[in-house]
Every structure is written in C-alpha cells, then in structure tokens.
ZAMARGU-4260 file (C-alpha; in steps of 0.2 Angstrom, whole numbers, plus 5000, padded with zeros to 4 digits):
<rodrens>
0) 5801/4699/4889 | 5813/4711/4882 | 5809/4727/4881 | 5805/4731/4857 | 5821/4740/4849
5) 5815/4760/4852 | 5889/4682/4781 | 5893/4681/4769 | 5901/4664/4776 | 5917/4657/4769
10) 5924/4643/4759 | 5922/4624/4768 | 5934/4613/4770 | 5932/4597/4759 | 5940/4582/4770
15) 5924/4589/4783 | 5915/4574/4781 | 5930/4561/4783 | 5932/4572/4801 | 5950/4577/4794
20) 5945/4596/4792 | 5966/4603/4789 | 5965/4620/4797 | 5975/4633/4804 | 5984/4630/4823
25) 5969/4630/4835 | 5978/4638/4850 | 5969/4653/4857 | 5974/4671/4854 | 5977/4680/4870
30) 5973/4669/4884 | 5971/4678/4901 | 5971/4694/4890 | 5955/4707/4895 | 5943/4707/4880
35) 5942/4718/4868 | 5929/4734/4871 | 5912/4729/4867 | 5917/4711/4866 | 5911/4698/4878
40) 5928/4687/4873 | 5946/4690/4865 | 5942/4679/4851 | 5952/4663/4848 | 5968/4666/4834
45) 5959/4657/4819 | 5943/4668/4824 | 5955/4685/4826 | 5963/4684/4810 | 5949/4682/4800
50) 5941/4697/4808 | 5961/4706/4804 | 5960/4702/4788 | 5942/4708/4785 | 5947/4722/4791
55) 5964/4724/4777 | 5951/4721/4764 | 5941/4738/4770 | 5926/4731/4775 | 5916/4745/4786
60) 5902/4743/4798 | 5885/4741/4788 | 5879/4756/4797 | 5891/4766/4790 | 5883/4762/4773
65) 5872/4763/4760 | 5863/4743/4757 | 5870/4747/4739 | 5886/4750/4747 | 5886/4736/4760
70) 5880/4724/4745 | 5899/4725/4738 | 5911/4728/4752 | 5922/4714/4757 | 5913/4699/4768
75) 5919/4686/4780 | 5919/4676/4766 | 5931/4687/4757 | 5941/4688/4772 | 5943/4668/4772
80) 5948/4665/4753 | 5963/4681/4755 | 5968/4671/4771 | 5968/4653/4760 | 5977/4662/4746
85) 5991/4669/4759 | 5995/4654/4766 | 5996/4646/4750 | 5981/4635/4750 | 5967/4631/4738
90) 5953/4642/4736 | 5943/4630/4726 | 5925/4626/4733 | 5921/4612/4744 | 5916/4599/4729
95) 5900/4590/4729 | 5890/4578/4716 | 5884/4590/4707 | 5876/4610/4707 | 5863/4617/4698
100) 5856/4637/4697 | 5838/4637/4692 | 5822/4647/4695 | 5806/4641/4703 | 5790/4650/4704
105) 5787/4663/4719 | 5773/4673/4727 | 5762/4682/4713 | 5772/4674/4699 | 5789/4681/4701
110) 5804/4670/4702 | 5814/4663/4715 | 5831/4658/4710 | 5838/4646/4719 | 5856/4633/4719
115) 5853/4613/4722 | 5867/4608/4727 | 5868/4587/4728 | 5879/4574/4735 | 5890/4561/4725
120) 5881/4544/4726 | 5865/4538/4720 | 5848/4546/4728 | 5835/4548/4731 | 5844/4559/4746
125) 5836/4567/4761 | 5832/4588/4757 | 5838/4602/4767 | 5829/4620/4760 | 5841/4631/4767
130) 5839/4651/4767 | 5856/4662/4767 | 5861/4677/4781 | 5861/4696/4780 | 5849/4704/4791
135) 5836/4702/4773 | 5847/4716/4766 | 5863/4710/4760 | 5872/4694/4755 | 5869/4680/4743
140) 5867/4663/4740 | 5885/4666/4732 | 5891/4673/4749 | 5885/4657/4758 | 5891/4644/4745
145) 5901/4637/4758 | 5891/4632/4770 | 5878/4626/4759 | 5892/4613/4752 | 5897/4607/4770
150) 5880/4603/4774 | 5877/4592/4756 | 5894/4583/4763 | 5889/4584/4783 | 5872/4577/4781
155) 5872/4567/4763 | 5858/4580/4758 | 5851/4589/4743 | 5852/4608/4748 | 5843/4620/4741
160) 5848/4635/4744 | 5835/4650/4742 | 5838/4669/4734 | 5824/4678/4743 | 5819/4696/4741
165) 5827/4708/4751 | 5824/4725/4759 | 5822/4739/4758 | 5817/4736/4741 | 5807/4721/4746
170) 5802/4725/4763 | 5792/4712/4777 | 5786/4698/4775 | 5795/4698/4756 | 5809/4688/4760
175) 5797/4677/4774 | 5785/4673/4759 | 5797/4668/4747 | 5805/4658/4760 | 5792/4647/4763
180) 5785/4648/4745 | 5800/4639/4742 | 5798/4627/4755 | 5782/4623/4748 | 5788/4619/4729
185) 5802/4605/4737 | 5788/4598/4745 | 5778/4596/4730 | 5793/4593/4716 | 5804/4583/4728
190) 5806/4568/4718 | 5812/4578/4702 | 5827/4585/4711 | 5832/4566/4717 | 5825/4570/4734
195) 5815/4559/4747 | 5798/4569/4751 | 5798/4561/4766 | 5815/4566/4772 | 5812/4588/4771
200) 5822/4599/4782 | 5825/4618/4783 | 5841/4627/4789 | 5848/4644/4788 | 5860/4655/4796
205) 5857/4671/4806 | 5841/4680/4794 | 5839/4664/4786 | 5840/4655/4805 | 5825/4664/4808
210) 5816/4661/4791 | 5818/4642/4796 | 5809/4644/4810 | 5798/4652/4802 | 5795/4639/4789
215) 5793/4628/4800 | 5777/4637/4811 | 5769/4640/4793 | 5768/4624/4787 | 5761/4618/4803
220) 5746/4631/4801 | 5743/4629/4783 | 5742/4612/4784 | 5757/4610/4773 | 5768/4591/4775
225) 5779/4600/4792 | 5800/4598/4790 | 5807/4583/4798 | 5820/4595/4809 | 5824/4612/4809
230) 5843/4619/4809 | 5846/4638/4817 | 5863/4645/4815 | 5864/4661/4825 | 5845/4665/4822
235) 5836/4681/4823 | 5823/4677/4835 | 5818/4693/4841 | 5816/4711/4836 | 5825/4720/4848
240) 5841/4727/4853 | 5842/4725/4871 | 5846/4708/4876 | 5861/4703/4886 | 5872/4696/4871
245) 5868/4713/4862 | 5876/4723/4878 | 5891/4711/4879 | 5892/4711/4861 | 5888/4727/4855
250) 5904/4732/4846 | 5908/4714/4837 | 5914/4710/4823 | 5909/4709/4808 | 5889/4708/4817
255) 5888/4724/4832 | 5872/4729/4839 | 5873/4747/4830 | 5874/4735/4814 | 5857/4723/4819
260) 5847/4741/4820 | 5853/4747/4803 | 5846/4730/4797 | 5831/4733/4808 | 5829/4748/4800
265) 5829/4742/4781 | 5818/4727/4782 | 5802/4731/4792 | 5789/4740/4785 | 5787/4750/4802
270) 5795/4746/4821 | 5777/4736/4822 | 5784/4722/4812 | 5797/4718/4823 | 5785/4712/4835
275) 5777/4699/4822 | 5779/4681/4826 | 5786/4678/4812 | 5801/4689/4815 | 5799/4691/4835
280) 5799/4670/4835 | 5802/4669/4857 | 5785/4676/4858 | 5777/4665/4842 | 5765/4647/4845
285) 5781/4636/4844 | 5770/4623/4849 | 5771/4609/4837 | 5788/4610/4829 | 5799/4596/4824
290) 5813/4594/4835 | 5825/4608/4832 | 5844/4611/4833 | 5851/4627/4838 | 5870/4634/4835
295) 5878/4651/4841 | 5893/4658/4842 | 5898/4667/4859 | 5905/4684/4852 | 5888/4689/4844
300) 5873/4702/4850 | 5862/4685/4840 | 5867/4674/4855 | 5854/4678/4868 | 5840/4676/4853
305) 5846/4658/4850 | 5847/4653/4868 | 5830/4663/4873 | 5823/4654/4856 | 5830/4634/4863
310) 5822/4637/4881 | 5804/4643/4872 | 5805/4628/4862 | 5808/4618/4877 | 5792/4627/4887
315) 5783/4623/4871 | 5785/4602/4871 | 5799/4604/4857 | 5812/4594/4857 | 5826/4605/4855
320) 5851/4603/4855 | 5857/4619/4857 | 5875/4624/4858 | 5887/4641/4861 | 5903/4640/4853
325) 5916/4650/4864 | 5929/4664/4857 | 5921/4664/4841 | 5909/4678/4833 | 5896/4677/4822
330) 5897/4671/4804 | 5910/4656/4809 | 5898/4641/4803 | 5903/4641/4787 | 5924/4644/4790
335) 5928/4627/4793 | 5944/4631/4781 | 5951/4642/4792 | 5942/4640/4809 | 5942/4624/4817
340) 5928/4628/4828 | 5917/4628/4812 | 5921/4609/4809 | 5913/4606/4826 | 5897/4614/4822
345) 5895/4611/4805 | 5897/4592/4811 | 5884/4596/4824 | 5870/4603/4814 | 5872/4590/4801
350) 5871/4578/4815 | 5851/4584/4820 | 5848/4583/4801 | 5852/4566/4796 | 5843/4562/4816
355) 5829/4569/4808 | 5830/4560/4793 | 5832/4545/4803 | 5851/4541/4797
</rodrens>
C-alpha cells in the first residue's frame, strides 16, 4: 500500500462512430529521442502539439494559482479548438439528437444542473450518468462537452452529464454526494428522459473517474438499482502522491504531480479524507461492482491509480478491461479531433458500455 500524500477535454470528432475519425498525421514526434524531464515518454506529434499550443494560449500549472484563477485560464480544450481553427477545420461540436440543460434536485434541496445529451433515433436508449474532470476544483460540464458527445454517438446513449459542487467552496464529500444524488434521480426519472431503467451506467474522466466508482460502491450499499457497467477514464483512485506513475510523471503536462497535491489541497476537508474509500477507492470493498472498464494515458501521475484500481478489482471477483494508451498524457479521451489515439479509446469505452447494456 502507498505510502498517504504528507480537462477540460476538447472537441470530438463527429465521423467517430462511422470509424472514419479525420485527424491530424499520426506519426510520432521524436522517435528514439530521450524524454522530456519528468516525463515517462516524448509524447506522440498529435499529443505534443496540443500541449505547444496550450502552452501559446498561456495556460500555467494550477499550483501556480488561485482556483478562481485556474477556473479561467486556457484548458486542453482551448488548446484543441485554436488547433482546429489554425488548420482551417470546423470547430463546431460533435452533433447529436438533441441537448438539453436542466436542473434536478440535490442534497438538502439545492440544485444540480446537469446536460442530457441524446442520440438521433427513436429511444427508449440506454443511460450513461457521466461526472466531468478537474481534481473537484476546476472545470465544467462545458469544458467536457466533447467527450460527453462522443460517448452519446460511441455507445447510442443518453448522457447525462453532472455539474457537481466543487472545492474549496464545497469541500469532501460535496461533489461525491451530489454525484450520486444524481445517480439516484436517473434511476428514478429514467423513462421521462427517453431512457431504459434497466440499461444505467456511470462514467467519468479523471475526478469524475473516481466519482464513478464511487457511484457505483454506494448504490450497492444502499440498496439502490447498481449500474450495469462502470467507465473510468484516468481515475483518482487514491489519495496519495507517491506512486510510480507520479515519479515518472511528475512534471507532465497539463496534469504533474505538484498540480494533483494543489488539487488535494482544495478539496479535502483535512489529509484524513484522502484515505476515505470513497476517494482512496484501491483500498475501498469493491466487492460486488458491475464489471468495469478502465482507460489511461501513459504520460500521466493518474496512471498507476488506474492500473492499481483494475488489479483490486480483479482480487475483488470484478470483472474488469483496462487499457494504457502510449505517448499520450492525461486529458486525451475527449481529443479525438486532433488526437487519433482518442478515437481508439473513446471507441473502447463505449465498447464496455453498450457490452453492459447488452448491445
């Protein structure tokens, strides 16, 4: 056991679901070059000029900054539409059925808003509850519009994608309660969002990853009706800082190690939190959990949580697809415009869903 610490994702690509994703030349940047300090891995030339043109936006590390200040800095996503608009390409969302913003009901009365997203067709479609990245701090359910559309296309779903509360405003378990109280109201309003009730998964990329989980283990011990899969891009899945991916990994773009403790330091009510199930999930019960798949991105401190997340799965009886993409860094699932290794996992995920919702 390791030792307790002492995204904004981009535009999709619409032709995703028709496996003719147009993106930029795949050949790798820097082949038999040494990687870059702190890196594990020279990332690949789609990956490395997303992270140059972050970079020309201004974007700083988060622990460099306020959470007011890193709220409005320049993200990956940014990074991705600058990139489309210099090559000339469309930077017009990934289109699906239809999209709706609405409130729903959270903890104590207070709202949650949230962004159905639907395929074309006629339903009643399968449900994917799917919670947004940021450490619990930063980002929005605008940031991760893009990956929330390729997953409506990728798995012919309904995605709900959740605003939760965020520190250090809201600090632990805001964002975990709100997660699941969202969870709950699909599972009781299913049918009036032109979903299947018996076709419910949850998803979520790096925080939202872990919220999944999460999820997931609550509706098991509350007796509530338990997802039919569970999708975890990058997730946190422990609360410390000293794994081997955060040594490889500890001065990556646009995620380093220095930026995971500034996030641990925002959301957790004290360092104690950090070793709560719910956050610290390789040491939760994860006996019990629908089978679950698992994405990562080499180039990311998050790596070693994901893959140390799969095996306790596996020693819990969970069936469990997990999968490390190579030379690319975290917040690459949702650039599948720009980043052809995104197709690939995007198309992977969805692939566990719709398994799940036995399609």
């Amino acid at each position: 056991m390791r030792k307790m610490w002492s995204r904004s994702a981009a535009l999709g690509c619409a032709a995703l679901v028709a496996g003719a994703c147009q993106t930029m030349d795949p050949a790798m940047a820097g082949a038999g070059q040494p990687a870059p300090a702190g890196m594990m891995a020279q990332p690949d030339a789609q990956m490395q000029a997303v992270l140059d043109q972050l970079a020309a936006l201004g974007a700083r590390p988060v622990e460099q900054l306020t959470p007011q200040q890193a709220r409005t800095q320049p993200s990956p996503a940014d990074a991705v539409k600058a990139l489309l608009q210099r090559s000339g390409r469309s930077t017009a969302p990934e289109p699906v059925g239809n999209v709706q913003d609405r409130t729903i009901p959270g903890p104590g009365g207070a709202a949650i808003p949230v962004r159905i997203y639907t395929p074309a067709g006629t339903g009643p479609f399968p449900v994917i509850v799917y919670y947004h990245g940021g450490g619990w701090v930063i980002a929005t359910i605008d940031t991760y519009d893009s990956s929330a559309r390729a997953l409506t296309n990728a798995a012919r779903a309904i995605v709900v994608s959740v605003e939760y509360r965020k520190g250090p405003e809201n600090r632990f378990p805001a964002a975990h309660d709100d997660a699941f109280a969202a969870y709950q109201w699909v599972v009781n309003n299913t049918a009036s969002i032109g979903g299947n009730p018996m076709k419910i998964a949850v998803a979520g990329e790096s925080a939202g990853g872990g919220l999944a989980v999460q999820t997931a283990m609550l509706a098991r011990d509350r007796n509530v009706r338990a997802p039919v899969h569970v999708l975890a891009v990058y997730p946190i899945a422990d609360g410390d800082t000293e794994s081997p991916s955060y040594t490889e990994n500890a001065m990556a773009k646009p995620l380093s190690r220095a930026g995971m403790q500034w996030f641990f330091q925002h959301y957790p009510r004290t360092p104690a939190d950090l070793r709560d199930p719910r956050i610290s999930l390789t040491r939760a019960n994860l006996r019990g959990l629908p089978p679950t798949t698992i994405v990562n991105a080499q180039i990311d401190p998050l790596r070693s949580d994901g893959e140390e997340l799969a095996a306790a799965l596996r020693s819990a009886g969970v069936t469990v697809q997990q999968r490390t993409w190579p030379a690319v860094t975290h917040e690459f699932f949702g650039m599948c415009a720009v980043v052809t290794k995104a197709c690939e996992a995007v198309q992977f995920g969805a692939a566990g869903l719709r398994g799940g919702f036995g399609m």
